[in-house]
BARO-36243 format. One record per residue (C-alpha): chain; x, y, z. Coordinates in nm, 2 decimals, m for minus. Layout:
A	X	Y	Z
...
//
This chain:
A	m1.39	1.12	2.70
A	m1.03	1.20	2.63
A	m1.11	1.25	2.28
A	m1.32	1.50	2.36
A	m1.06	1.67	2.60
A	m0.82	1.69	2.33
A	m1.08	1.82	2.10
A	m1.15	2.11	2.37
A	m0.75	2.19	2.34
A	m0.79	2.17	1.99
A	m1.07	2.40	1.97
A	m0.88	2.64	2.27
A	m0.67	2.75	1.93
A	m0.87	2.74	1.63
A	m1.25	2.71	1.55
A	m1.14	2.53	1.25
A	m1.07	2.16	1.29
A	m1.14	1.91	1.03
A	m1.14	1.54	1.25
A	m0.95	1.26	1.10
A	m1.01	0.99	1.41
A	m1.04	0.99	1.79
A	m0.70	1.13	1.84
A	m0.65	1.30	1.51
A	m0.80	1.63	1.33
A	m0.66	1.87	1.09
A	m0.62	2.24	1.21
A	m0.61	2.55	1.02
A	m0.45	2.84	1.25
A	m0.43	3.10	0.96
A	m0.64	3.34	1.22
A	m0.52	3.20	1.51
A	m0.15	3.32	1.45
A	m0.20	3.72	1.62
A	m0.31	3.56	1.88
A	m0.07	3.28	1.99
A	0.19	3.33	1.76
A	0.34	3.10	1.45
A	0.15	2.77	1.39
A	0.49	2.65	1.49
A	0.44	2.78	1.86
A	0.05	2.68	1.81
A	0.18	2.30	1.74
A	0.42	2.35	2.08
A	0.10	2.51	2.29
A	m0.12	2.19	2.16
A	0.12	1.94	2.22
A	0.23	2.10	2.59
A	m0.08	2.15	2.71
A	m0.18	1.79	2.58
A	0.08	1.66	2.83
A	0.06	1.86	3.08
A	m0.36	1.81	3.13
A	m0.36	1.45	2.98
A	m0.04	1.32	3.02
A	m0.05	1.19	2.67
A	0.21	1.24	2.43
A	0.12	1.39	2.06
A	0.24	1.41	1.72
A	0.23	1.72	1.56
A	0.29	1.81	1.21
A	0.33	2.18	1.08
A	0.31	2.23	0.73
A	0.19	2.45	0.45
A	m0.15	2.17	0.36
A	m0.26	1.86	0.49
A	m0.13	1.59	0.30
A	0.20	1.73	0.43
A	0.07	1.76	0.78
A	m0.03	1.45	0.79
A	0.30	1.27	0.69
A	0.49	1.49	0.91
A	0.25	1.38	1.19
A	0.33	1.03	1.14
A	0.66	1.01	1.08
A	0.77	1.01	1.39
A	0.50	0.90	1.61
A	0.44	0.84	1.89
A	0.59	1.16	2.03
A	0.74	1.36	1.76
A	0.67	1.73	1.65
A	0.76	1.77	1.27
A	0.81	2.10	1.06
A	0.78	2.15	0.71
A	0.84	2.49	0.56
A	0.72	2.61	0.19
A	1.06	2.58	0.12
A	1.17	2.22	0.21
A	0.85	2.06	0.10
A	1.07	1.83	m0.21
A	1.35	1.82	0.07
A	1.08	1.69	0.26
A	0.91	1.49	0.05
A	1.17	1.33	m0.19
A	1.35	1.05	m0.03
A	0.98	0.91	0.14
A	0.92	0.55	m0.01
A	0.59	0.63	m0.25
A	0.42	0.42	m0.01
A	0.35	0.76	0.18
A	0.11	0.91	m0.12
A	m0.21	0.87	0.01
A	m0.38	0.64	m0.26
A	m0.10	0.42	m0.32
A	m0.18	0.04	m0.27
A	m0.10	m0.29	m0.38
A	m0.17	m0.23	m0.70
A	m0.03	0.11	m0.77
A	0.25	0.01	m0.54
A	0.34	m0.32	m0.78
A	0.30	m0.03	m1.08
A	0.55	0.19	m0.96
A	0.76	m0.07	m0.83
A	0.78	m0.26	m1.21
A	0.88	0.10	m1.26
A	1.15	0.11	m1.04
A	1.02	0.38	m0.85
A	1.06	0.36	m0.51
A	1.09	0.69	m0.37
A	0.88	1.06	m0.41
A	1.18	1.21	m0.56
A	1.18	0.91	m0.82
A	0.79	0.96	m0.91
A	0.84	1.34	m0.92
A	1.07	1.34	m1.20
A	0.76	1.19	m1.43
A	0.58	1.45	m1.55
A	0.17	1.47	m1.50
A	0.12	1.37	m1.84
A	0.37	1.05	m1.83
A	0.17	0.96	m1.49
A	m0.17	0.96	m1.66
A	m0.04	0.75	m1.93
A	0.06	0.54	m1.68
A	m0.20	0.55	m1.42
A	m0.56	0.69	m1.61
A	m0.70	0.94	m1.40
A	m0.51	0.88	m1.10
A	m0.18	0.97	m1.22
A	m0.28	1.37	m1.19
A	m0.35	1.30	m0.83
A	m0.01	1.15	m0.76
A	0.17	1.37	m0.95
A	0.03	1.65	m0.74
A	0.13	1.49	m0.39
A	0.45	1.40	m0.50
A	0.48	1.84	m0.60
A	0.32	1.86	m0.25
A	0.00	2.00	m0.40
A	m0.27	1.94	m0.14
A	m0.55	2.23	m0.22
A	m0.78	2.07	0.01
A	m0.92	2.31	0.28
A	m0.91	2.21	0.63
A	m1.30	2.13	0.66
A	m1.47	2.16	1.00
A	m1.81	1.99	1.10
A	m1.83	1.73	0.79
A	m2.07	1.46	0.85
A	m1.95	1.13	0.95
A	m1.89	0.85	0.70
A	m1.85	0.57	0.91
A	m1.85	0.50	1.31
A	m1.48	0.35	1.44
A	m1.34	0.29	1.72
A	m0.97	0.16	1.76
A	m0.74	0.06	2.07
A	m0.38	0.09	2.04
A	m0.14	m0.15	2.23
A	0.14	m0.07	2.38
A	0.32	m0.32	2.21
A	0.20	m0.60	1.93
A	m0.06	m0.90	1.98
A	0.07	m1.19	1.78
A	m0.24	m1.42	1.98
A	m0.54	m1.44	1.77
A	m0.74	m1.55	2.07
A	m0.68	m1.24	2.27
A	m0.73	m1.01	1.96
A	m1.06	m1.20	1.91
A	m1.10	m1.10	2.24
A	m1.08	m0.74	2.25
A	m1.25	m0.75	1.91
A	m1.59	m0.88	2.08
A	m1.54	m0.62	2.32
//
């Protein structure tokens, strides 16, 4: 139900939102902006109006794609309201651990770690071409989100993948029992 009321504030703005999770979507407020003014003052609209009707708090992330958007959205959850201009997208990006580039895991992580590349900044300095001899295919892709290159359009309406739901806990459950419990549930 609250999912759905934050969806109806979402769609109050923009008619194109791209859902991530319960809690989560991508907006594009390109046309919304005559209206209500900079997606900066969109962001602050959305997050206001999520606390004042809700009470919840929300992390909101303005920037120039959605990889970016995401990242800024996260980074300083659970109440955080992150900008990222055009201009301060390698500012930005550069001293995030590569951890933050969607796609890395274990494996790509131990890769550029044997590397001794830790950071964005560190990857970025590789060119596409020294990433693909690295990484095949997926080297391209990396080198791109380490530029901040995220063509992707936000995409609204796409069919659902998978069915999830999560609960969040205020703090962390170390008890296997009661996380079995809440599992069944």
């Amino acid at each position: 139900a609250v999912s759905r009321q934050i969806q109806e504030i979402f769609s109050g703005y923009t008619p194109i939102i791209e859902p991530l999770s319960l809690d989560e979507a991508f907006l594009d407020v390109a046309g919304s902006e005559q209206l209500f003014g900079s997606a900066t003052n969109i962001g602050h609209l959305i997050k206001t109006q999520i606390r004042d009707e809700l009470r919840l708090v929300a992390s909101i992330g303005v920037a120039p794609n959605k990889f970016l958007a995401k990242i800024a959205s996260d980074i300083r959850k659970p109440d955080g309201f992150v900008i990222v201009g055009p201009d301060q997208v390698q500012s930005f990006l550069d001293p995030l651990p590569v951890s933050r580039l969607w796609g890395v895991g274990k494996v790509t992580g131990g890769t550029f770690a044997r590397l001794g590349l830790q950071t964005i900044g560190q990857l970025r300095r590789l060119t596409a071409t020294e990433l693909t001899d690295i990484l095949g295919s997926a080297g391209e892709h990396f080198w791109r989100l380490a530029h901040g290159i995220d063509e992707r359009p936000v995409v609204p309406d796409r069919d659902a993948k998978s069915i999830s739901h999560e609960t969040t806990f205020a703090e962390d459950i170390q008890d296997d029992e009661l996380l079995l419990d809440w599992l069944a549930e």
